[in-house]
C-alpha positions, 0 to 999 in steps of 0.5 A: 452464505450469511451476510455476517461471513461477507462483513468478515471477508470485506473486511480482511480485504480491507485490511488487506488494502491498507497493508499493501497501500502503507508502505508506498505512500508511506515513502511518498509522504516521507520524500515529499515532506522532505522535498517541500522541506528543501524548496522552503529553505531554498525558496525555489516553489516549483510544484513538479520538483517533488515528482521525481523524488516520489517516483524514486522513492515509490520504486526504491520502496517497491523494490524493498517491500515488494516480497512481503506485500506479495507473500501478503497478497498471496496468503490472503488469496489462498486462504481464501480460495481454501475457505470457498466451501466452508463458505457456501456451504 
């Protein structure tokens, strides 16, 4: 196995992590933005009100996206395992 071979797979793993990460934090950072938005316009600065929104979105997000990040997860890991003796040997 070549030290090139393992960059690649480190790599697709990498990615593979950004994939699966975005679309969660991307809901956090979105309902978080819009709660701080909400507190500055109140003047209300409680630092755990923005907790539950988050939890909200992450889980509504999770629910939506869930599918497709595991078809995702799913297709890495096959064709992974698949590429195991193109790999060693």
């Amino acid at each position: 196995m070549d030290e090139s071979v393992v960059l690649d797979v480190g790599n697709s793993a990498l990615y593979l992590i950004m994939y699966l990460s975005a679309p969660l934090l991307l809901a956090a950072l979105a309902t978080g933005f819009i709660v701080s938005v909400l507190q500055a316009a109140t003047q209300i600065q409680e630092q755990t009100l923005s907790f539950i929104p988050k939890l909200i979105a992450i889980v509504v997000a999770l629910m939506v996206m869930g599918p497709w990040m595991l078809q995702l997860w799913l297709t890495f890991t096959h064709d992974l395992f698949m590429s195991i003796p193109d790999l060693i040997g």
